[in-house]
PyMOL CGO cylinders between C-alpha atoms (Angstrom):
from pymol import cmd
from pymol.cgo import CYLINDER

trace = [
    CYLINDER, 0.00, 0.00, 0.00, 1.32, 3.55, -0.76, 0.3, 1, 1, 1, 1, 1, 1,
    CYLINDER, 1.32, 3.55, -0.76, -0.31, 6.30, 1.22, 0.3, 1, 1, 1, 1, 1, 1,
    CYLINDER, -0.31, 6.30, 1.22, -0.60, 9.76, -0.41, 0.3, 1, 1, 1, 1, 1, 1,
    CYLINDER, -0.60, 9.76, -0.41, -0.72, 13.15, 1.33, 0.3, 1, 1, 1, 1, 1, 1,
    CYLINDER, -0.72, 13.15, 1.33, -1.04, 16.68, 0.52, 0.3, 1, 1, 1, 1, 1, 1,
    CYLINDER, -1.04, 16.68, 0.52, 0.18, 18.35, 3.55, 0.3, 1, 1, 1, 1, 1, 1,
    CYLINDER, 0.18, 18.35, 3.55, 0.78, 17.49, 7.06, 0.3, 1, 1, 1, 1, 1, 1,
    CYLINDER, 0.78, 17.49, 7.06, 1.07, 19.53, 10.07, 0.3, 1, 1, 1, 1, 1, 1,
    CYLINDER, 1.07, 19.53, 10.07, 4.62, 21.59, 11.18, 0.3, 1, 1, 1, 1, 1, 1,
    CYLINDER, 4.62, 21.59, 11.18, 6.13, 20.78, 14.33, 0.3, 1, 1, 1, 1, 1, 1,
    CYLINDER, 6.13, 20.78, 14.33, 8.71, 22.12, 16.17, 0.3, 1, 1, 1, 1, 1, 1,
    CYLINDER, 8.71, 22.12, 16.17, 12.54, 21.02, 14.26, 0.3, 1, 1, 1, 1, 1, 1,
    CYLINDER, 12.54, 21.02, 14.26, 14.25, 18.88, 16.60, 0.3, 1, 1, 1, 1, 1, 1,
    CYLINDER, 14.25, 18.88, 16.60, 17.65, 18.45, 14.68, 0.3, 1, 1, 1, 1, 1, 1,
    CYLINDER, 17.65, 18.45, 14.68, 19.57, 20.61, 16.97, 0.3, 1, 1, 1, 1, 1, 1,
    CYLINDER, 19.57, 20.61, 16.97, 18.19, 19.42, 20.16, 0.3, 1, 1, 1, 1, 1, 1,
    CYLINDER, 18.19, 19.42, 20.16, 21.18, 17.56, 21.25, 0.3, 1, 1, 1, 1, 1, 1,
    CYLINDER, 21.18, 17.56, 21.25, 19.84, 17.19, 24.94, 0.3, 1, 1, 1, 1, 1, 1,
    CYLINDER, 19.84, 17.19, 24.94, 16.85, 15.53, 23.71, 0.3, 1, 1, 1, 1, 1, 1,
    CYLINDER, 16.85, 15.53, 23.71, 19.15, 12.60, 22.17, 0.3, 1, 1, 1, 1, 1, 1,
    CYLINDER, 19.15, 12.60, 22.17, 19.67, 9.27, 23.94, 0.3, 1, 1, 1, 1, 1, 1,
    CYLINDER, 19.67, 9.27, 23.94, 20.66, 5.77, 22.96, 0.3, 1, 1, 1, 1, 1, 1,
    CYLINDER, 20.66, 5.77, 22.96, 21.62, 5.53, 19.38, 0.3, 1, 1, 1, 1, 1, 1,
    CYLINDER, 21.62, 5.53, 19.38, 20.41, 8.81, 18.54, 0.3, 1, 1, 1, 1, 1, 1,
    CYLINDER, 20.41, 8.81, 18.54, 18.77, 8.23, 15.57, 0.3, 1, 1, 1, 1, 1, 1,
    CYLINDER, 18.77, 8.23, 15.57, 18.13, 10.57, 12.82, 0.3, 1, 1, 1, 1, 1, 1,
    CYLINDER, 18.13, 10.57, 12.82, 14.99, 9.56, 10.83, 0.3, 1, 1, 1, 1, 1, 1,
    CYLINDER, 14.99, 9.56, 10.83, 12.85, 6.73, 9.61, 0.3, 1, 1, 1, 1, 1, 1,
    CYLINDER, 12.85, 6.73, 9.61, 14.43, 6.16, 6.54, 0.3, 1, 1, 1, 1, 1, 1,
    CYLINDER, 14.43, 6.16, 6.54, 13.16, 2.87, 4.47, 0.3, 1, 1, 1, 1, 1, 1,
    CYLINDER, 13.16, 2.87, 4.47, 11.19, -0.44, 4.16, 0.3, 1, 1, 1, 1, 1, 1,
    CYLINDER, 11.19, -0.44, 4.16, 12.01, -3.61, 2.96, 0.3, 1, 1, 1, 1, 1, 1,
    CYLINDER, 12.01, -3.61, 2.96, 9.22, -5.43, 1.84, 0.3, 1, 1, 1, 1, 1, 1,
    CYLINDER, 9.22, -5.43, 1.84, 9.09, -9.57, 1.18, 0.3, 1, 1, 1, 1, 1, 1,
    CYLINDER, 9.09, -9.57, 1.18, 7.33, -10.05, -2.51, 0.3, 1, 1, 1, 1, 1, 1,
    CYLINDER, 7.33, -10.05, -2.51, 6.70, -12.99, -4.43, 0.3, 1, 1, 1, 1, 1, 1,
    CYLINDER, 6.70, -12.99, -4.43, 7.15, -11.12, -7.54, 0.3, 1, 1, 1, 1, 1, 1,
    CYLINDER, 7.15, -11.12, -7.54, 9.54, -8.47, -7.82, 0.3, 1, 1, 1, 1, 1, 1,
    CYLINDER, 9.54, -8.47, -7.82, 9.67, -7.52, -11.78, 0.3, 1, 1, 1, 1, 1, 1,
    CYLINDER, 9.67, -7.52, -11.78, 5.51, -6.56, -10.77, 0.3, 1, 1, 1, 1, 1, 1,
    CYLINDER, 5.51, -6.56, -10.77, 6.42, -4.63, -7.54, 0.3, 1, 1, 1, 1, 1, 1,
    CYLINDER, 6.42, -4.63, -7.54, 9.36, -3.26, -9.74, 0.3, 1, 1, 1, 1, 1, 1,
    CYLINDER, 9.36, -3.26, -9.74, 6.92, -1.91, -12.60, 0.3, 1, 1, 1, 1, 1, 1,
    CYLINDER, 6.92, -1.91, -12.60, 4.10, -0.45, -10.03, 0.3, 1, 1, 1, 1, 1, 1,
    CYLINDER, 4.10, -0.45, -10.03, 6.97, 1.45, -8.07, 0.3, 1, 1, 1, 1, 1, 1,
    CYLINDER, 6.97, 1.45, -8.07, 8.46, 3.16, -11.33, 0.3, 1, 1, 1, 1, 1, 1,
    CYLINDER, 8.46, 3.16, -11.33, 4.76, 3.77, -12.79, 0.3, 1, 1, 1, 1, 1, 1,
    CYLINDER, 4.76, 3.77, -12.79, 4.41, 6.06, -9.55, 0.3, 1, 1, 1, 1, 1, 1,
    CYLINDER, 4.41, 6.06, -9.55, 7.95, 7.63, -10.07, 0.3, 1, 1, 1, 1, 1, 1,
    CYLINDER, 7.95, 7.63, -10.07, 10.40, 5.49, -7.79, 0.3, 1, 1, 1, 1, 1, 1,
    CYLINDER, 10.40, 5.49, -7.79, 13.86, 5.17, -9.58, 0.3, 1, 1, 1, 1, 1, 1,
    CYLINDER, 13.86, 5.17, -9.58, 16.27, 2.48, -8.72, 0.3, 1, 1, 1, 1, 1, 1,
    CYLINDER, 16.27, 2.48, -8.72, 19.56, 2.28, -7.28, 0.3, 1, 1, 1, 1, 1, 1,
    CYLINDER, 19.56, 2.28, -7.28, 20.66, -1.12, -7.31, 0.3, 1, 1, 1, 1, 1, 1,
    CYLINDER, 20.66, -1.12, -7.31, 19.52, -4.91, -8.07, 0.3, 1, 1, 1, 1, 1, 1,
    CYLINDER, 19.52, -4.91, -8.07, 20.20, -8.32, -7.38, 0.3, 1, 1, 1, 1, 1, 1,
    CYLINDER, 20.20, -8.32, -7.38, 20.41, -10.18, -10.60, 0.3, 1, 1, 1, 1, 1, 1,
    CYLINDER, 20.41, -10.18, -10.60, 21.43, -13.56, -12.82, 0.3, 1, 1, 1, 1, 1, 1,
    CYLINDER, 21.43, -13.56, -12.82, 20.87, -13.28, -16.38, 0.3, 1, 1, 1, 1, 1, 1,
    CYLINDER, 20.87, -13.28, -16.38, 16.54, -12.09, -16.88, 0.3, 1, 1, 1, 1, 1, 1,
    CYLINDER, 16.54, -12.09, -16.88, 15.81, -12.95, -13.15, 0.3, 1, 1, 1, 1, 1, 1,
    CYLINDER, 15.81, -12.95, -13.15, 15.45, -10.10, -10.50, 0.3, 1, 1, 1, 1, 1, 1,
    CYLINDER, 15.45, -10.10, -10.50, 16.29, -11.43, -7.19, 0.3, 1, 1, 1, 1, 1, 1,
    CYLINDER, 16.29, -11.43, -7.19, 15.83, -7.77, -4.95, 0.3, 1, 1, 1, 1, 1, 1,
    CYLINDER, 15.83, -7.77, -4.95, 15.46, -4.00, -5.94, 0.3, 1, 1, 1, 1, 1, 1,
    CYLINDER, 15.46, -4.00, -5.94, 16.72, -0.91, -4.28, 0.3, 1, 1, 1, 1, 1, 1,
    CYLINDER, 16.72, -0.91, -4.28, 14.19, 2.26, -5.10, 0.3, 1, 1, 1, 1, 1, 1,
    CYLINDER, 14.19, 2.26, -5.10, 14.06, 5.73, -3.90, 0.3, 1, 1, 1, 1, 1, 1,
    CYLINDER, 14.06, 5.73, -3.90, 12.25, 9.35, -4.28, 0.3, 1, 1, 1, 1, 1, 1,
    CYLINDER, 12.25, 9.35, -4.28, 14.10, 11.30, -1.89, 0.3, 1, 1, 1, 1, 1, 1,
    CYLINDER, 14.10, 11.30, -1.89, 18.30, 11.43, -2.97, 0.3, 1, 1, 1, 1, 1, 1,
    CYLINDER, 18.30, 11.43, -2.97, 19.33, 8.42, -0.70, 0.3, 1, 1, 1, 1, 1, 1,
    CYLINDER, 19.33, 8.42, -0.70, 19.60, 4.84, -2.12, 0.3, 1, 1, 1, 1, 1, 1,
    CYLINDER, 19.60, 4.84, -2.12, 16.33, 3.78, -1.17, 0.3, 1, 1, 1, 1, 1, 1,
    CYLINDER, 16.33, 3.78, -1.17, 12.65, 4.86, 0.44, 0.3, 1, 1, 1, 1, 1, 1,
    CYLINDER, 12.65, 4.86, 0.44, 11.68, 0.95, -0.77, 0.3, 1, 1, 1, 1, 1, 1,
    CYLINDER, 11.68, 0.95, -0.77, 13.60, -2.37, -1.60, 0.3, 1, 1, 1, 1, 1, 1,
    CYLINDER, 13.60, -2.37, -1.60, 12.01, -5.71, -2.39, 0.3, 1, 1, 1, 1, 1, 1,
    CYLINDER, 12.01, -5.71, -2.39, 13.48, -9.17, -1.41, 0.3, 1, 1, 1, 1, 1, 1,
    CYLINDER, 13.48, -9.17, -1.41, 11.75, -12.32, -2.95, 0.3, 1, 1, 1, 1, 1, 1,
    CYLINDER, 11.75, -12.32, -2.95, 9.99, -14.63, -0.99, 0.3, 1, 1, 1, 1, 1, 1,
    CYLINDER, 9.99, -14.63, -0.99, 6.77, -15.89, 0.04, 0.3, 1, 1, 1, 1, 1, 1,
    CYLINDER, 6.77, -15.89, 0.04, 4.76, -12.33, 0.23, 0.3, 1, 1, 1, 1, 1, 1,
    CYLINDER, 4.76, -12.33, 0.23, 3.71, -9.63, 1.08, 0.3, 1, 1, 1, 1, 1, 1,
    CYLINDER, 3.71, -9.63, 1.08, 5.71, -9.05, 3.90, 0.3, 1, 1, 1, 1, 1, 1,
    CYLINDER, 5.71, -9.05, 3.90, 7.49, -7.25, 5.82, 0.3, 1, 1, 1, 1, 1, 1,
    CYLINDER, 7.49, -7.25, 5.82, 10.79, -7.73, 6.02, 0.3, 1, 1, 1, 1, 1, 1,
    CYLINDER, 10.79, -7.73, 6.02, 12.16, -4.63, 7.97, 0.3, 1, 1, 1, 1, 1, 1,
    CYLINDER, 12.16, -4.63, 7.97, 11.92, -1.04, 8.86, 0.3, 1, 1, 1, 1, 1, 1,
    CYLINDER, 11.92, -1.04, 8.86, 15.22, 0.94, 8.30, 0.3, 1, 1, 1, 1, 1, 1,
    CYLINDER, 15.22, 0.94, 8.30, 15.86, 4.21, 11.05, 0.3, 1, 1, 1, 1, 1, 1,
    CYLINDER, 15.86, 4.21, 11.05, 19.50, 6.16, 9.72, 0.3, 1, 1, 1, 1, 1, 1,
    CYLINDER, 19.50, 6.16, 9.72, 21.75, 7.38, 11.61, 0.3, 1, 1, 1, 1, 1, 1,
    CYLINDER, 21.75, 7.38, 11.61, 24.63, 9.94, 11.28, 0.3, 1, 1, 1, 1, 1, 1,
    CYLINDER, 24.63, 9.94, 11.28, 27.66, 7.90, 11.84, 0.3, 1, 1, 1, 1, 1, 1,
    CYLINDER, 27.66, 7.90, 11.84, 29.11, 4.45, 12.46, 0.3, 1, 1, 1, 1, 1, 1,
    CYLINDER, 29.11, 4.45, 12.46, 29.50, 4.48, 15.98, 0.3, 1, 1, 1, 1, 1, 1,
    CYLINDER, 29.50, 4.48, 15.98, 26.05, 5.00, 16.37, 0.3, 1, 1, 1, 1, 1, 1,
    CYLINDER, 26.05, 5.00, 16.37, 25.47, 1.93, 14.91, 0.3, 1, 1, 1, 1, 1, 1,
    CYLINDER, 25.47, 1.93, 14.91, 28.11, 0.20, 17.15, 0.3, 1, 1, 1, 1, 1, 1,
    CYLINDER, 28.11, 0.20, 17.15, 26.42, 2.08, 20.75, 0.3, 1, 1, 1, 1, 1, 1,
    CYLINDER, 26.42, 2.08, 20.75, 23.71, 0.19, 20.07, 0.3, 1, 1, 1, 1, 1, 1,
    CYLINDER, 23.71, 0.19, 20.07, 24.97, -3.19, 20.08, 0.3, 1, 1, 1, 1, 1, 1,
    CYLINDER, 24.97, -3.19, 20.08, 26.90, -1.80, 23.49, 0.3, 1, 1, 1, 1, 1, 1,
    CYLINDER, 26.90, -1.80, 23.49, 23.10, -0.61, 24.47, 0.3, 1, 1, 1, 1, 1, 1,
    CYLINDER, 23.10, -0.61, 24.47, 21.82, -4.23, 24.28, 0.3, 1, 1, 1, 1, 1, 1,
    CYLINDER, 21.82, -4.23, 24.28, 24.69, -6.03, 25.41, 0.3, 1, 1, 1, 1, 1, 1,
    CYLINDER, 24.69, -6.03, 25.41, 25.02, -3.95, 28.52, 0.3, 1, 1, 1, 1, 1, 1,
    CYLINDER, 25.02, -3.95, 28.52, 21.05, -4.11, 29.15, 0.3, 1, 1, 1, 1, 1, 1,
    CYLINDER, 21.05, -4.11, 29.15, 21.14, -7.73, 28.48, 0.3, 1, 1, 1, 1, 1, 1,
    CYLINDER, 21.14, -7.73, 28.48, 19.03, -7.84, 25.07, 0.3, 1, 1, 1, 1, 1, 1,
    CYLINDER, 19.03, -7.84, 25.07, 21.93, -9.45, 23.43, 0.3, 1, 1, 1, 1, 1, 1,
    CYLINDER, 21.93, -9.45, 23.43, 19.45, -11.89, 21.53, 0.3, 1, 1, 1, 1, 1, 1,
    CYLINDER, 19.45, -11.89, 21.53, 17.69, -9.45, 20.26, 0.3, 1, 1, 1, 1, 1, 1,
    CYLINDER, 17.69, -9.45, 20.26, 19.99, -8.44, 17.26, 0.3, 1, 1, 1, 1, 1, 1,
    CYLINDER, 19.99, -8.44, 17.26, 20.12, -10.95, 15.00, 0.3, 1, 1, 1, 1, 1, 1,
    CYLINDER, 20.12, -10.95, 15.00, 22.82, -9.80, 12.42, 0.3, 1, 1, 1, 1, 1, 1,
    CYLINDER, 22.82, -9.80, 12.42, 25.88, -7.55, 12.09, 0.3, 1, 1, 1, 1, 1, 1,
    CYLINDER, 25.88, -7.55, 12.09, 27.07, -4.76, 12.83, 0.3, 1, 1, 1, 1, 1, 1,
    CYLINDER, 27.07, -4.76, 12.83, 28.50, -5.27, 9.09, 0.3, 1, 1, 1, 1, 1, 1,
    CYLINDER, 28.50, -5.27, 9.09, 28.77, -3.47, 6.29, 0.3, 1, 1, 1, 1, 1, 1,
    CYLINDER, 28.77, -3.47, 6.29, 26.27, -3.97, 2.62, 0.3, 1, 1, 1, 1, 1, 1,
    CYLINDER, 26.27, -3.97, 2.62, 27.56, -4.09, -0.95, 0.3, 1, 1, 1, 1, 1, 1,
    CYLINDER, 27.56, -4.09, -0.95, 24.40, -3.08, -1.87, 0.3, 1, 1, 1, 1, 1, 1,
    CYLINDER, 24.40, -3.08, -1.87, 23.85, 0.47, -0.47, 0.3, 1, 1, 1, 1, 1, 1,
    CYLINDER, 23.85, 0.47, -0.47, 27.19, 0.20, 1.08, 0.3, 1, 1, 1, 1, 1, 1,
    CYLINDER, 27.19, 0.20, 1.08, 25.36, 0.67, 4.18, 0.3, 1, 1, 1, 1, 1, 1,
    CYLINDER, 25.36, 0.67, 4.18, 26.73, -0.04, 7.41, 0.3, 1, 1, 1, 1, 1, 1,
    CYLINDER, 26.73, -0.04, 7.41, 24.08, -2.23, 9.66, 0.3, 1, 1, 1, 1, 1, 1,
    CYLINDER, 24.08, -2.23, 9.66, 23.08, -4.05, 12.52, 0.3, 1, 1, 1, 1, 1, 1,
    CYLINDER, 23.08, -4.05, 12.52, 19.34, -5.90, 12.17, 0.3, 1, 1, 1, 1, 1, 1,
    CYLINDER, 19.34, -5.90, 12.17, 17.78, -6.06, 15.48, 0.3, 1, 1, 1, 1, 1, 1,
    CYLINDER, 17.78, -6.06, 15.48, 14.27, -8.06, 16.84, 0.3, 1, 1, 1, 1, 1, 1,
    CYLINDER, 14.27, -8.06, 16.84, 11.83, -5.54, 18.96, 0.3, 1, 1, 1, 1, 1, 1,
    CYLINDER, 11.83, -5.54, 18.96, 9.69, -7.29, 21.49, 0.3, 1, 1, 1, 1, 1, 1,
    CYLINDER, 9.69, -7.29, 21.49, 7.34, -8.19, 19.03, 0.3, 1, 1, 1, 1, 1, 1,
    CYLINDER, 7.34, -8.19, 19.03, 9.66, -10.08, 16.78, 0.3, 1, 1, 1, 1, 1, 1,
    CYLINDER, 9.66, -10.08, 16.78, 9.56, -7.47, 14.26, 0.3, 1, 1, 1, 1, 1, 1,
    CYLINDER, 9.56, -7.47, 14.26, 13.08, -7.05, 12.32, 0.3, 1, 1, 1, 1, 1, 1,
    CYLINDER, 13.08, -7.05, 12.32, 14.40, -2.98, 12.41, 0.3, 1, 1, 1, 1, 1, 1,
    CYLINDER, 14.40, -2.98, 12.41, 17.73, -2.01, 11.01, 0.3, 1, 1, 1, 1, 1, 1,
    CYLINDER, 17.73, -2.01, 11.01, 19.96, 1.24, 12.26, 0.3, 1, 1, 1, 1, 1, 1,
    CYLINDER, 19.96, 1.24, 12.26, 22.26, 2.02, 9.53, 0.3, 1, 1, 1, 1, 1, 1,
    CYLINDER, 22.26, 2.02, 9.53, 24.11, 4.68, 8.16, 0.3, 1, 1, 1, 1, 1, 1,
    CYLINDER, 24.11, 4.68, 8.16, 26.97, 5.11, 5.41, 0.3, 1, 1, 1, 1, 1, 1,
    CYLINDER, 26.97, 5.11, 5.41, 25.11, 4.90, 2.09, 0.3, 1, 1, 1, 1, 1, 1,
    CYLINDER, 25.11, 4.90, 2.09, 25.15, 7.26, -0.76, 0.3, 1, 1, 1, 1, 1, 1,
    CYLINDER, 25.15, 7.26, -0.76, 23.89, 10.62, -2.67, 0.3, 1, 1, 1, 1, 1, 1,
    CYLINDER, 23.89, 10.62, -2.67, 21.40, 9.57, -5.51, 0.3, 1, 1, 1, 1, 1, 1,
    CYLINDER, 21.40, 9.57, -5.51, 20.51, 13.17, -6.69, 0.3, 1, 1, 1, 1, 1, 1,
    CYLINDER, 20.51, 13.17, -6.69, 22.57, 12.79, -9.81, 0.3, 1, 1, 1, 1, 1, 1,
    CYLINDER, 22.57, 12.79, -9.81, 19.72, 12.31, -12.81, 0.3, 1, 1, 1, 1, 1, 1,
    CYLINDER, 19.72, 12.31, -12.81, 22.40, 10.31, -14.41, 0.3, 1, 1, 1, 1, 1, 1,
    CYLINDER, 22.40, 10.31, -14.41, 22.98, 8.01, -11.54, 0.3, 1, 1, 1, 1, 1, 1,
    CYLINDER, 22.98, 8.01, -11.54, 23.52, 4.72, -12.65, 0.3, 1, 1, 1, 1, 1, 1,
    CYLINDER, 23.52, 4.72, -12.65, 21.69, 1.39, -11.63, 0.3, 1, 1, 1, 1, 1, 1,
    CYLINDER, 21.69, 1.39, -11.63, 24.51, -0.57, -9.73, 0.3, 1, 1, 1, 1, 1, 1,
    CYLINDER, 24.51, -0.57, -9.73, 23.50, -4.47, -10.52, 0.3, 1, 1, 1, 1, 1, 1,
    CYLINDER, 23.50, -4.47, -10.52, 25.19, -6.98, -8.55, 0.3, 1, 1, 1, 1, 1, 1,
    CYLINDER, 25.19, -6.98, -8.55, 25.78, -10.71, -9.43, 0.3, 1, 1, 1, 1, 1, 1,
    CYLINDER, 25.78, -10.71, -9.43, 23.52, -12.63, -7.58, 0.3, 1, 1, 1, 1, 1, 1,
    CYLINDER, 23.52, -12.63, -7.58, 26.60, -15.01, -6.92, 0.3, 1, 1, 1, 1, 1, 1,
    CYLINDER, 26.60, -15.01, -6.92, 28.70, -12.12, -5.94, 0.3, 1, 1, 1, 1, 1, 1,
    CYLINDER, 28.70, -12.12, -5.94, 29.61, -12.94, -2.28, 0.3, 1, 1, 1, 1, 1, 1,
    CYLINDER, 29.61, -12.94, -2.28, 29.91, -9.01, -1.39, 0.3, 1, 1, 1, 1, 1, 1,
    CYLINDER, 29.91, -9.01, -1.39, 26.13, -8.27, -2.37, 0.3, 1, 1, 1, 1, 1, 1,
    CYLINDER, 26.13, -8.27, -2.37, 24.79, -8.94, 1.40, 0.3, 1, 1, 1, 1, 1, 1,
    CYLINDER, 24.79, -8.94, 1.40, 27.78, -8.30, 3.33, 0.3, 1, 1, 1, 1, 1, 1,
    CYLINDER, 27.78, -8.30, 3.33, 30.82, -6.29, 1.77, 0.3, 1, 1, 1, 1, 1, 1,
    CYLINDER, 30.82, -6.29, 1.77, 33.59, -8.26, 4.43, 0.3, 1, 1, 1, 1, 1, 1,
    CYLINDER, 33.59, -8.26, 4.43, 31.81, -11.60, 3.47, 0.3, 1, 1, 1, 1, 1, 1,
    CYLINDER, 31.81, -11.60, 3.47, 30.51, -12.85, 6.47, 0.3, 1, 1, 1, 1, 1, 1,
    CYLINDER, 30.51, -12.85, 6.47, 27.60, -15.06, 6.63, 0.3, 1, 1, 1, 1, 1, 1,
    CYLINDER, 27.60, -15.06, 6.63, 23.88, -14.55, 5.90, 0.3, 1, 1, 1, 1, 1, 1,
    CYLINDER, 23.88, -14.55, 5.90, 21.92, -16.34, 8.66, 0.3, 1, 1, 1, 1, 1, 1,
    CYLINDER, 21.92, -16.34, 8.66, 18.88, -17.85, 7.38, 0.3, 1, 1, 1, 1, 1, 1,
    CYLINDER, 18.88, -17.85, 7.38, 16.05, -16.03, 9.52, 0.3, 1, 1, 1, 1, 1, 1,
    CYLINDER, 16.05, -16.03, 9.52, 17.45, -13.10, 8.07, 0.3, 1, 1, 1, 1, 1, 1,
    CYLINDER, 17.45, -13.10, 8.07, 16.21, -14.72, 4.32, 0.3, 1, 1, 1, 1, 1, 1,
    CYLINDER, 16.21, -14.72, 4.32, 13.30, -16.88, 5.53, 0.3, 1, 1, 1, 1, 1, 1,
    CYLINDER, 13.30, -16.88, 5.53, 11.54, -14.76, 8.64, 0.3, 1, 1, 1, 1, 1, 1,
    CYLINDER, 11.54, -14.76, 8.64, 9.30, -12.00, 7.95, 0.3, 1, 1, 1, 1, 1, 1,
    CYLINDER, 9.30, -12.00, 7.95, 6.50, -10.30, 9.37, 0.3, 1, 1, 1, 1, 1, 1,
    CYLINDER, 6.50, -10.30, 9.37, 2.92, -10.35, 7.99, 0.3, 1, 1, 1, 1, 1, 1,
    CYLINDER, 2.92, -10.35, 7.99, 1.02, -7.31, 7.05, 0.3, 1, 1, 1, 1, 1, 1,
    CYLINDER, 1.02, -7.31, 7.05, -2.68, -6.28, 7.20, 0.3, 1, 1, 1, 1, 1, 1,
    CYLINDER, -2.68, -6.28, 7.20, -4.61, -5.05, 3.69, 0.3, 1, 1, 1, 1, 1, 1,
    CYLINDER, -4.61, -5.05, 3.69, -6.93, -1.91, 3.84, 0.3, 1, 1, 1, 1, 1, 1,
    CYLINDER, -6.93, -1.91, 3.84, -9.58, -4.40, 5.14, 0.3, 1, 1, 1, 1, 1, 1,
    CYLINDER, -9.58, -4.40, 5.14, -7.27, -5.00, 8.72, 0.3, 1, 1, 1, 1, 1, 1,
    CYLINDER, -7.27, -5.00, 8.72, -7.21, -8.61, 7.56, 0.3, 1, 1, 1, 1, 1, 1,
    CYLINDER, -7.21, -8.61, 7.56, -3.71, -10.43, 7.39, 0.3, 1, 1, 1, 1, 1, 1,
    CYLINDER, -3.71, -10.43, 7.39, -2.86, -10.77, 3.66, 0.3, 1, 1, 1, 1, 1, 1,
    CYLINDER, -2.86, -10.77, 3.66, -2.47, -14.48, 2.25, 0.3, 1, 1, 1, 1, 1, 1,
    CYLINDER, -2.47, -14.48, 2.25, 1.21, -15.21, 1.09, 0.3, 1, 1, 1, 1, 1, 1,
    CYLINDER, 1.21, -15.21, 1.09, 1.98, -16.29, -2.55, 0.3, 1, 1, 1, 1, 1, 1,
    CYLINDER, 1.98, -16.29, -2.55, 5.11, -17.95, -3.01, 0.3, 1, 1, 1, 1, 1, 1,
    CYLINDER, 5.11, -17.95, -3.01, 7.63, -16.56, -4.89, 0.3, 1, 1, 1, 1, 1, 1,
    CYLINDER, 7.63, -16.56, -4.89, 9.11, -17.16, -8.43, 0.3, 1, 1, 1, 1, 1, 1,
    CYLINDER, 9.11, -17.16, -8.43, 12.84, -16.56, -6.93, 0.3, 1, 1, 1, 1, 1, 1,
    CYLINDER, 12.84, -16.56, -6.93, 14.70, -17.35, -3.46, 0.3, 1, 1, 1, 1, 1, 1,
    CYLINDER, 14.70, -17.35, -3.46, 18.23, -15.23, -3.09, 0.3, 1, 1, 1, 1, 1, 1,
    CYLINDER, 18.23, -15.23, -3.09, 18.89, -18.19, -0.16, 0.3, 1, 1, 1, 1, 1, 1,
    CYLINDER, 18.89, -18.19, -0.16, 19.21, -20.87, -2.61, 0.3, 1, 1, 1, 1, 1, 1,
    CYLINDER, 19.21, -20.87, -2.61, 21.71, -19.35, -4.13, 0.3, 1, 1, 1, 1, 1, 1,
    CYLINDER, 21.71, -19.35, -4.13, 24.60, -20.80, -1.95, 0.3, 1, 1, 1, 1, 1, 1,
    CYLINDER, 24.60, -20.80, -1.95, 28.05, -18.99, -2.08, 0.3, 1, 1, 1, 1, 1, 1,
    CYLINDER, 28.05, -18.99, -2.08, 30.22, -16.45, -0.48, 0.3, 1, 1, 1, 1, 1, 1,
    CYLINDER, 30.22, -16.45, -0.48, 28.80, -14.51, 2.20, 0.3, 1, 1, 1, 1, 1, 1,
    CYLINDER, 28.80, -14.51, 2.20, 26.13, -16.63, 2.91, 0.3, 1, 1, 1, 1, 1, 1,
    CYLINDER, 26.13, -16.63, 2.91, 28.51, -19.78, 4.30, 0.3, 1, 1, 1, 1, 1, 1,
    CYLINDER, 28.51, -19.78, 4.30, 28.44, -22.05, 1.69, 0.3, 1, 1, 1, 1, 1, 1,
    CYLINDER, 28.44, -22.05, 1.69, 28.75, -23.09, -1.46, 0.3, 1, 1, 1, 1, 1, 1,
    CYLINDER, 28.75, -23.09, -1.46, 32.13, -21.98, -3.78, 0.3, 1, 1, 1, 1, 1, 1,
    CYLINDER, 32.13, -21.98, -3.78, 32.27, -18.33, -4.92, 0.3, 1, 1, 1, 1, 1, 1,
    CYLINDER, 32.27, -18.33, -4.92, 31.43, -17.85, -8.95, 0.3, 1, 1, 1, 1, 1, 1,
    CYLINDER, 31.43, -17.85, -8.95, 31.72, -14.56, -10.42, 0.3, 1, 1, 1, 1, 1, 1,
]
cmd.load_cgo(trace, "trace")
């Protein structure tokens, strides 16, 4: 579902309200990564309403994930295959690395070590650097920063090799495979959970590199 708007009200700008910040400090709510069964169709409806992409997942004609965007960041959007719709994860940015790495140091001191699930590491795609963490709930967020300017109208689509090891994680470490298979279900404009369709592609099949197994092929 995309949700239009034609204005909204003003509040007060909190950017510069330093004593307001704790934990991570994070900056914004910055993306969603959505589980689809069919990404070529998300793909299309996303572009027909003026999304551009940054980067893909590919081998050969098949479309394994897609990056898009509006504002001048890498994405606003990105779709992983998979039994869908669902969500996969919401993405909150934050200025700099370390940010990222206080909180890991937040849930390891507070004893919520379990609750992140992968990283901190560092993307190929969006060159983002990441940790994926589980709220209460079991729902999967991401605080992440590093990624790139996208303002250029010449910008290029960056497509990685599905088989590239560097796609998921840039230093190559493992995948895990909640991260691929676990997902959270969403609701349709009726409140009702929406049915999953299984999807015509599954990145986690495709063993090599950085998720553990397999050789690496290039």
């Amino acid at each position: 579902m995309v949700e239009f708007f034609h204005e909204i009200e003003q509040v007060e700008r909190l950017h510069q309200r330093y004593d307001l910040r704790h934990g991570a400090e994070i900056a914004r709510l910055d993306h969603f990564n959505i589980v689809v069964p069919d990404i070529p169709a998300a793909f299309a409806h996303y572009e027909s309403l003026g999304f551009r992409c940054s980067e893909t997942i590919e081998d050969g004609e098949k479309l394994y994930a897609a990056w898009m965007y509006r504002k001048q960041t890498v994405h606003d959007v990105a779709f992983t295959g998979g039994a869908g719709p669902r969500l996969h994860h919401i993405g909150f940015f934050a200025h700099e690395a370390a940010q990222v790495l206080r909180t890991c140091d937040i849930f390891g001191s507070v004893g919520l070590e379990k609750h992140i699930e992968r990283g901190p590491g560092r993307h190929g795609v969006s060159n983002a650097f990441y940790v994926y963490l589980r709220d209460p709930d079991g729902h999967r967020l991401e605080v992440y920063t590093s990624d790139y300017f996208t303002g250029d109208p010449d910008h290029p689509v960056l497509r990685w090799s599905v088989r590239d090891p560097r796609r998921r994680d840039f230093w190559g470490n493992a995948v895990i495979e909640s991260w691929y298979k676990e997902a959270s279900p969403v609701r349709g404009l009726d409140a009702t959970i929406q049915p999953l369709r299984e999807a015509n592609v599954d990145e986690s099949a495709v063993r090599v590199g950085a998720d553990g197994l397999g050789s690496v092929t290039r």
